[in-house]
C-alpha positions as CSV (number, residue, x, y, z in Angstrom):
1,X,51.9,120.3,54.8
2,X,55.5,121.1,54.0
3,X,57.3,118.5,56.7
4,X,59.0,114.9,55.2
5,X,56.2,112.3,56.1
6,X,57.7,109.6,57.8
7,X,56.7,106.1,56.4
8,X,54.5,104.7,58.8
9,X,52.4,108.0,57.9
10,X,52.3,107.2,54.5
11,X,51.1,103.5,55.2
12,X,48.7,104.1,57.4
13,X,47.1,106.8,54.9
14,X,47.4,104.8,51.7
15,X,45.5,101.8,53.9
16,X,42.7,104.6,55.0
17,X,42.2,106.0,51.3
18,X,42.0,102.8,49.6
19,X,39.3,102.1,52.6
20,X,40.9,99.5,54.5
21,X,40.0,100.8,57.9
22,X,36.8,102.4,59.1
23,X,35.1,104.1,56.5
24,X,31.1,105.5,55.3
25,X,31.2,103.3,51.9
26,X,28.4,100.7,52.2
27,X,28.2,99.1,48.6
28,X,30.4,98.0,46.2
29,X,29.3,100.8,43.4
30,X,30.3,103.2,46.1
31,X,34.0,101.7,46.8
32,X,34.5,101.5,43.2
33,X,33.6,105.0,42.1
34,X,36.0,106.3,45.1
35,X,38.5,104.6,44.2
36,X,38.2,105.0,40.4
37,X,39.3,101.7,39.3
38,X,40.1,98.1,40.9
39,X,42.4,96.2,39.1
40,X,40.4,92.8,38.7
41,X,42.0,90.4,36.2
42,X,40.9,87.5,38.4
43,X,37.1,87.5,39.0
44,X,37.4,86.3,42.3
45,X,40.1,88.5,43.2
46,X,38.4,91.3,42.3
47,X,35.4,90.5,44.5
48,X,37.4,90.2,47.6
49,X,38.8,93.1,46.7
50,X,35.2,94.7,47.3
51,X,34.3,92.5,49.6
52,X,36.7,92.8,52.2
53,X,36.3,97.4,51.9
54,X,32.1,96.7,51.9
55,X,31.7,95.8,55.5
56,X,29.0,92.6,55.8
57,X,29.4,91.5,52.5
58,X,29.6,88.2,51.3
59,X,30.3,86.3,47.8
60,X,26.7,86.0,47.2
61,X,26.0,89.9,47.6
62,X,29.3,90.7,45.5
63,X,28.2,88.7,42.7
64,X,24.6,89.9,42.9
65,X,26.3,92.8,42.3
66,X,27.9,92.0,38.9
67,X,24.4,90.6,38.1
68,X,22.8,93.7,38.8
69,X,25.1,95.7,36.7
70,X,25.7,98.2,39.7
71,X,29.1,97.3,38.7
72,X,31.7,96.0,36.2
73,X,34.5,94.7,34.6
74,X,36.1,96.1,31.7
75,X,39.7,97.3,29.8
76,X,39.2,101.1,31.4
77,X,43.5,101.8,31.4
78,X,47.1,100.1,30.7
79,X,45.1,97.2,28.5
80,X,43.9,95.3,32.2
81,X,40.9,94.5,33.4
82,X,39.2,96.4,36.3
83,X,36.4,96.8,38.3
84,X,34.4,100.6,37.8
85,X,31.5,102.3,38.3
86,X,29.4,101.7,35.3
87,X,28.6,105.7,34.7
88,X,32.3,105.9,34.9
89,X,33.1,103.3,31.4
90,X,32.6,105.9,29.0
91,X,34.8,109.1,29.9
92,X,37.3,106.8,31.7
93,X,37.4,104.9,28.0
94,X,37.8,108.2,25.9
95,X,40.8,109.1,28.2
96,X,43.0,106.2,29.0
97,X,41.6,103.1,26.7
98,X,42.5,105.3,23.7
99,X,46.3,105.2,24.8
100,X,45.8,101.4,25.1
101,X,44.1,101.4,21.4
102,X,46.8,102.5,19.8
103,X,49.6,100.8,22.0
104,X,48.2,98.1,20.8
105,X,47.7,98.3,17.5
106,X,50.7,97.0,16.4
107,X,49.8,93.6,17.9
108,X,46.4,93.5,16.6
109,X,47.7,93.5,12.8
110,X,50.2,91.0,13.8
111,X,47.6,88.4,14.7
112,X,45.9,89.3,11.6
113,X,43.3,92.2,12.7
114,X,42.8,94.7,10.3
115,X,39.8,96.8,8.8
116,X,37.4,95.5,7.2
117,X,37.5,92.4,9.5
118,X,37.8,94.2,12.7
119,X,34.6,96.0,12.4
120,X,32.8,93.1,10.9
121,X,33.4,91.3,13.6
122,X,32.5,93.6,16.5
123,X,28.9,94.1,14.4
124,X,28.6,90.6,14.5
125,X,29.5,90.9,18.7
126,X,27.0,93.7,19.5
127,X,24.1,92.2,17.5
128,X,24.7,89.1,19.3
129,X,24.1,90.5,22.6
130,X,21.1,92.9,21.7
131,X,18.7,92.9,24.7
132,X,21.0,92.0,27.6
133,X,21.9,88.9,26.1
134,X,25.1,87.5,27.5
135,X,27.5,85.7,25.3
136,X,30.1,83.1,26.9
137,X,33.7,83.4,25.7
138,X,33.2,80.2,23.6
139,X,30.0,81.8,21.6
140,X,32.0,85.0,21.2
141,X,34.4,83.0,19.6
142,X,31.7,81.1,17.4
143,X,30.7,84.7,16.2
144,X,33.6,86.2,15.6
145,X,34.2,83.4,13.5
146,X,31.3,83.6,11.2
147,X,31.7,87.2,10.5
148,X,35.1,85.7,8.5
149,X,38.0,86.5,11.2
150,X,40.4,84.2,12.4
151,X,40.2,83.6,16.2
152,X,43.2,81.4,16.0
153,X,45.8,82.3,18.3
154,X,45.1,85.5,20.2
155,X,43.2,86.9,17.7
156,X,39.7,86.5,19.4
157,X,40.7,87.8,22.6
158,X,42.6,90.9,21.0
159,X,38.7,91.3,19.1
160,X,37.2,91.1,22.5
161,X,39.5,94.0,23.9
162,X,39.5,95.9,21.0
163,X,35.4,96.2,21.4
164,X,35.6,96.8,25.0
165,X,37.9,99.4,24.7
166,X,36.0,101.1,21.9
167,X,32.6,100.9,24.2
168,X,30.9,98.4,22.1
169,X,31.3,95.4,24.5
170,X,32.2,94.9,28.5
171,X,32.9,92.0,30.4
172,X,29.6,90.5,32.2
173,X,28.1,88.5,35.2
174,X,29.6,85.2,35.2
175,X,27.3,82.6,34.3
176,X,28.6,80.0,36.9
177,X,32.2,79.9,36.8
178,X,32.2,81.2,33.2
179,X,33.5,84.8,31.9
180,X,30.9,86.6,29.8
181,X,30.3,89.4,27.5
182,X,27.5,91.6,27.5
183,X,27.0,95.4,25.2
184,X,28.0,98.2,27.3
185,X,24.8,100.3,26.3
186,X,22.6,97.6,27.6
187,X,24.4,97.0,31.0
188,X,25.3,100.9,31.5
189,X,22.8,103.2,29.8
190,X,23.6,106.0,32.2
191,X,27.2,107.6,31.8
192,X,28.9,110.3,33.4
193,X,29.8,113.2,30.5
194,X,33.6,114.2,31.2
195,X,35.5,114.6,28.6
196,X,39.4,116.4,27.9
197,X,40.2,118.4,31.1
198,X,37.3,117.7,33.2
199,X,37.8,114.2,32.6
200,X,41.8,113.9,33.4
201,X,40.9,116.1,36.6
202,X,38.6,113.8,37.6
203,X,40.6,110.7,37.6
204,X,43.4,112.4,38.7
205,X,41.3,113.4,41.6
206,X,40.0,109.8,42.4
207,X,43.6,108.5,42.2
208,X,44.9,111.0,44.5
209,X,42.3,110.9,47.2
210,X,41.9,106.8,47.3
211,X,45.6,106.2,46.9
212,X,47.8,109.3,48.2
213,X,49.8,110.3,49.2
214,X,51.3,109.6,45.8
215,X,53.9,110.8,42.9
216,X,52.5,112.2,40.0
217,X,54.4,109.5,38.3
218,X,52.8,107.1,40.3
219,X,49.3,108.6,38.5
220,X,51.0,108.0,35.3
221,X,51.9,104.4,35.9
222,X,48.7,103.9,38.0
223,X,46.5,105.5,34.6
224,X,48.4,104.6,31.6
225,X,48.5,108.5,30.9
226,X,52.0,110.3,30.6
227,X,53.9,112.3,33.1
228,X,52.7,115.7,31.5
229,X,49.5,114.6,31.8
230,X,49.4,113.3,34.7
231,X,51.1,116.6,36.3
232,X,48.6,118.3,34.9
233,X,45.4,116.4,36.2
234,X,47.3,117.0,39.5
235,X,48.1,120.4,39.0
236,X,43.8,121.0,38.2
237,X,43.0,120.0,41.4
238,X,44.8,122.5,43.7
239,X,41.9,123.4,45.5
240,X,40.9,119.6,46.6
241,X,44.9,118.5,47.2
242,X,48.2,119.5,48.6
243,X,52.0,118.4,48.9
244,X,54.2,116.3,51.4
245,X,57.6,114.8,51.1
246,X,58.4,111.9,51.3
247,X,61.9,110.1,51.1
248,X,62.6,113.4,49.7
249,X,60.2,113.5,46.9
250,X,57.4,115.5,46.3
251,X,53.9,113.5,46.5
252,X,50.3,114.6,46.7
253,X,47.5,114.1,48.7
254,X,44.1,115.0,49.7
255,X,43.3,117.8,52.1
256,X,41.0,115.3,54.4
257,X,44.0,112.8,54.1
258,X,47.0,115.5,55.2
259,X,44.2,116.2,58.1
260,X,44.2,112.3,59.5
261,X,48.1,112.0,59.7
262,X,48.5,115.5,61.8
263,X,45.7,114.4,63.8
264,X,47.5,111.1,64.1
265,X,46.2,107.9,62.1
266,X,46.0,104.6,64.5
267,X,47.6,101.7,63.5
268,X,46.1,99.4,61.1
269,X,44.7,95.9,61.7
270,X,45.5,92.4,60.0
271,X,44.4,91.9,56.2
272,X,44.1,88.9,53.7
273,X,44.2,90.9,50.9
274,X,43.8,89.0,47.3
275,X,46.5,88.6,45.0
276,X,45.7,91.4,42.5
277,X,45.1,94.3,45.0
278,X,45.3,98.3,44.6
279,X,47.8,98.1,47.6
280,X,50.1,96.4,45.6
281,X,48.9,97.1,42.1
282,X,48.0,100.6,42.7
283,X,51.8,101.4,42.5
284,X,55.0,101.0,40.5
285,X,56.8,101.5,43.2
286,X,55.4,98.6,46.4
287,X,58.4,99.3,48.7
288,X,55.9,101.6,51.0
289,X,54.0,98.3,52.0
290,X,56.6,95.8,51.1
291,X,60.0,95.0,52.0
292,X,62.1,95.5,48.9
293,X,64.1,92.3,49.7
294,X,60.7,90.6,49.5
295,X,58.9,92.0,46.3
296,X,59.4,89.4,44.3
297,X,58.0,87.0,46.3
298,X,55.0,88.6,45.8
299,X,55.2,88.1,42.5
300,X,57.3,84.7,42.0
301,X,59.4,85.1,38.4
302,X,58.0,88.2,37.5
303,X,54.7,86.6,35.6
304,X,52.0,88.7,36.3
305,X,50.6,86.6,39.0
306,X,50.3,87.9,42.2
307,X,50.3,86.1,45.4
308,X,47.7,87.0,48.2
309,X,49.1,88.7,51.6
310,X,48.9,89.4,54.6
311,X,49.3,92.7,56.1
312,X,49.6,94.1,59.5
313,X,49.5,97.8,59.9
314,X,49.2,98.3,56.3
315,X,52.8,95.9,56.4
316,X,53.1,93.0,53.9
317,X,54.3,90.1,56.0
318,X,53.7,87.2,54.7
319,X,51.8,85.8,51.5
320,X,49.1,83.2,51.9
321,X,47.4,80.5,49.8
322,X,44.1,78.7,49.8
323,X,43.2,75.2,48.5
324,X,39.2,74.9,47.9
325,X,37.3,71.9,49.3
326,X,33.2,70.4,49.4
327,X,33.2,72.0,52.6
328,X,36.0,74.5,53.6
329,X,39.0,76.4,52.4
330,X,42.5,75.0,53.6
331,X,45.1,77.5,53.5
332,X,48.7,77.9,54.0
333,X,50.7,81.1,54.8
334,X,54.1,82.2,53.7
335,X,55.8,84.4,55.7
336,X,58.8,87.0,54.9
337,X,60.2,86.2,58.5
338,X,59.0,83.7,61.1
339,X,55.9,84.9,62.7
340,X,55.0,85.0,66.3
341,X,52.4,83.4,68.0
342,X,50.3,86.7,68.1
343,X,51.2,87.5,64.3
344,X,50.1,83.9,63.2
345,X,46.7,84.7,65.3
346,X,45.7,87.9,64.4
347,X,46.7,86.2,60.1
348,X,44.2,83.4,61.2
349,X,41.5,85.9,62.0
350,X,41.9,87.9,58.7
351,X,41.6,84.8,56.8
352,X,38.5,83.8,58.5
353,X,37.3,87.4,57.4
354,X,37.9,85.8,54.4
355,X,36.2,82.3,55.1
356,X,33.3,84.2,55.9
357,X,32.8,86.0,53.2
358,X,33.2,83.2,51.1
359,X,30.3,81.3,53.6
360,X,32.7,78.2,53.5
361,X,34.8,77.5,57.2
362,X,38.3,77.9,57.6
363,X,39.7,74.2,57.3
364,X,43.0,72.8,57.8
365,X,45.4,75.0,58.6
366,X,48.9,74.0,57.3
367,X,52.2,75.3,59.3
368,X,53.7,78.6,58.0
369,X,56.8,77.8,55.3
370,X,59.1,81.1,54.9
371,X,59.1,82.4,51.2
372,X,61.6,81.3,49.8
C-alpha cells in the first residue's frame, strides 16, 4: 500500500484495531493481550475501557475479572498504570519499566529512597503479601514504615512503583472501592519468556496491529522506548506489517488492517468512551480523532485528567460527564459544536451502553453546554 490514506481511512482503522467495532475478542484477557496495554490510571476507567470492546459485559464481570487475576494493573511503560495480560508483566517489565527505573531515579533519592532502605522495604512488601494476601494502600504504608523508611511525602508511593516495576509487587482487585497490592508471583505465576529482540518485536507488533496505522514515533511515545528502538521493533516485523502515507508521513500498519480500508471500512457508530482511553492516550499526536482547536478541552489546563467523549465515526464530538446517584447515573454532555437532534440521540444511546454496563439507569439528563 503505497497511496496517501485519506483521514477518514485512518479513523475508521484505528477505531477497528483498538476493537471498537465488530470484532472475535470475547474476554477481557483477550482485548488486553491484543492490544498490549490499556492505559488505566483510573480503575473505573480502565474497566469501561474493557467493558465497552468485551461485548455483554458488565461492571460485575469486569471486576470479577481483576478478582480472578485473568487480568491486571501495573506500571508496564512511561511510569503509568495499565491494564495487561498477566503472562505479559514480566518481559513487558524487562523492556520498558527499566527505562522508567532509571528515569526515575533521580526522584526516588530526592524523596529520600536510597539502598539499603529501598530494598528493606520492598522485603518487608512481598512478605506481607505471601499467599495471595492483599494489602490496602494504608497497610502498605504501615509496612513500609516499620522496615525504617519514611513514607512521608511521595516517598511510599515512589516504594510502591519502584516494586512494581521491578516485579516484586502489582496493583490488585479492589477491595470495595479501595486500591490494593498484591506479589506478582502469586497473582501471575505463568509468564510469557521474551526477552531483547523477541521481546521489542513483540510489542512493537501489538502496538502496530491494535493501534495502526501509526508512526514509529508514535510507538516510541506510545512505549516509553526510543525512536531507534522503536524503528527497529517495526522494522522486525516486515513480514506481519506494511507502509501508508498519511499527511505525507510514513506510518505502518498491519497487513489484515491495509486489507479492511481497500476493501472499504464502514462508518463507525456512536461511543462513550472513558476519560483515559487508548484512542486518545494511545497517541502523542490526537488530531486523527480530535479537532485540534478542541484538544485541550479534552484535557482542561493540561493536568493529566482526561475528560470522557463522545465519538461518532471514530470523531470526538463532544465530552460528557456523569454524576453518580442511589439509583441512576445523571449525566451531562459537552459538545465541541451544537449537536443535532440525531447526534444528541445516537450520544444518549452510547451512554446507555454505558448505564448498562454499569446495571444503574440512565437518569436525568441535563441540556448539552458547548466546551468552552
Amino acid at each position: 500500500m503505497t497511496a496517501e490514506l485519506a483521514h477518514v481511512e485512518v479513523r475508521r482503522a484505528r477505531m477497528a484495531a483498538l476493537l471498537l467495532g465488530d470484532h472475535g475478542h470475547a474476554s477481557p484477557s483477550s482485548v488486553a493481550a491484543w492490544v498490549g496495554a490499556l492505559q488505566a490510571q483510573d480503575y473505573s476507567s480502565g474497566a469501561w475501557s474493557l467493558g465497552i470492546r468485551v461485548p455483554g459485559s458488565t461492571a460485575r464481570s469486569v471486576d470479577e475479572a481483576f478478582a480472578s487475576g485473568e487480568v491486571l494493573r501495573t506500571w508496564p511503560m512511561r511510569g503509568t498504570i495499565h491494564v495487561i495480560a498477566p503472562q505479559d508483566a514480566r518481559w513487558m517489565l524487562a523492556l520498558t519499566g527499566t527505562r522508567t527505573l532509571a528515569a526515575t531515579e533521580a526522584r526516588r533519592r530526592e524523596v529520600g529512597l536510597e539502598q539499603p532502605g529501598l530494598g528493606r522495604a520492598v522485603d518487608a512488601l512481598v512478605g506481607a503479601m505471601a499467599g495471595r494476601r492483599r494489602i490496602t494502600r494504608a497497610h502498605a504504608m504501615t509496612i513500609i514504615g516499620e522496615a525504617g523508611v519514611d513514607v512521608g511525602g511521595q516517598a511510599g508511593y515512589h516504594v510502591l512503583v519502584y516494586a512494581a516495576l521491578i516485579g516484586a509487587i502489582c496493583i490488585g482487585p479492589n477491595d470495595g472501592a479501595t486500591q490494593t497490592f498484591v506479589r506478582l508471583d502469586d497473582w501471575a505465576p505463568r509468564q510469557r519468556e521474551l526477552s531483547g529482540r523477541d521481546a521489542l518485536t513483540e510489542l512493537a507488533w501489538r502496538y502496530v496491529r491494535s493501534h495502526g496505522p501509526v508512526t514509529a514515533a508514535e510507538f516510541a511515545g506510545w512505549s516509553g522506548l526510543t525512536l531507534t528502538a522503536a524503528r527497529a521493533g517495526i522494522a522486525a516485523n516486515v513480514d506481519r506489517v506494511t507502509s501508508a502515507l498519511f499527511r505525507g508521513t510514513e506510518t505502518w500498519l498491519s497487513r489484515e488492517t491495509a486489507d479492511a480500508i481497500r476493501s472499504g471500512l464502514p462508518p463507525g457508530g456512536t461511543l462513550a468512551l472513558p476519560g483515559f482511553d487508548e484512542v486518545i492516550l494511545g497517541y502523542k499526536d490526537r488530531t486523527v480523532h480530535v479537532p485540534r482547536e478542541h484538544v485541550p478541552a479534552i484535557v482542561p489546563g493540561g493536568n493529566g485528567v482526561f475528560r470522557p467523549t463522545i465519538t461518532i465515526d471514530g470523531a470526538v464530538v463532544a465530552t460528557w460527564s456523569r454524576t453518580d446517584r442511589a439509583r441512576r447515573i445523571d449525566v451531562q454532555l459537552m459538545p465541541f459544536a451544537p449537536l443535532t437532534p440525531r447526534r444528541q440521540s445516537l450520544a444518549r444511546k452510547a451512554l446507555e451502553r454505558y448505564s448498562r454496563f454499569r446495571g444503574m439507569p440512565l437518569g436525568a439528563w441535563v441540556p448539552p453546554i458547548t466546551n468552552r
